[in-house]
N, C-alpha and C positions, 0 to 999 in steps of 0.2 A: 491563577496563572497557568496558561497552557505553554509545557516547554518543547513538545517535538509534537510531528503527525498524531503518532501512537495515542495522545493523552488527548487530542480532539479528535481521533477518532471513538471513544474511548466515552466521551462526554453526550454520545446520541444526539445531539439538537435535533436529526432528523426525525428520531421517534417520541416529542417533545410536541402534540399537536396543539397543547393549548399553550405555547408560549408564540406571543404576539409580536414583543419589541427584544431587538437584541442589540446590542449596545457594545462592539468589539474595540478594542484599543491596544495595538501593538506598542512596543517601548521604541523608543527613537533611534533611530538608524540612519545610514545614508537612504536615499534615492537611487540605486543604482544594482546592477547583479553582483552580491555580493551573497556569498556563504547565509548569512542573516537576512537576506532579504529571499532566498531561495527558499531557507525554513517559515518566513511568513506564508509564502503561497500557498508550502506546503500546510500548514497549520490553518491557512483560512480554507482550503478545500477541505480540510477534514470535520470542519466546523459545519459542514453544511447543517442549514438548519431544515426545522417541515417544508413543506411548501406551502401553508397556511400562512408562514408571518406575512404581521402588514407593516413594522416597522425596521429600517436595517442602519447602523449609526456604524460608520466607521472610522477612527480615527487612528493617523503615524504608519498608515499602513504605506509600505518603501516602494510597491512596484506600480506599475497604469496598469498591469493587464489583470485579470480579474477571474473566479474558476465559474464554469458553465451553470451550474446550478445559481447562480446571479440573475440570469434570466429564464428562470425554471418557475421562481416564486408565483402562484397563483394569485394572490390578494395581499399585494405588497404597494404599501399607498406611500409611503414615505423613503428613499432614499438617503442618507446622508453621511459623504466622503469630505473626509480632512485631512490635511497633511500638517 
């Protein structure tokens, strides 16, 4: 469990070349700008991963807009976003 920025930035995904699929899942929340939804963005930009992955799973995650390194990924074949 990642609880602020600090602890995914903290986690490197980005100097992590041989990790493939990643598999994120925030805890439920509203849909909306809230305090907790402000800390997801924060928390999934600092999760950035290599730019090798080829798979990205994410689920509960509260906002539509998304951090830039999303379409950074070079060899990323799979997509998948749930609410």
């Amino acid at each position: 469990m990642v609880a602020d920025r600090e602890e995914s930035l903290n986690a490197n995904l980005s100097g992590k070349h041989y990790l493939t699929s990643l598999d994120l899942r925030f805890e439920s929340c509203e849909h909306d700008i809230t305090p907790a939804s402000h800390l997801a963005m924060e928390i999934l930009d600092g999760l950035r991963p290599s730019r090798t992955l080829e798979e990205l799973k994410i689920s509960n995650y509260p906002l539509s807009t998304f951090p830039d390194w999303m379409g950074q990924l070079r060899y990323i074949r799979c997509v998948y976003i749930r609410n």
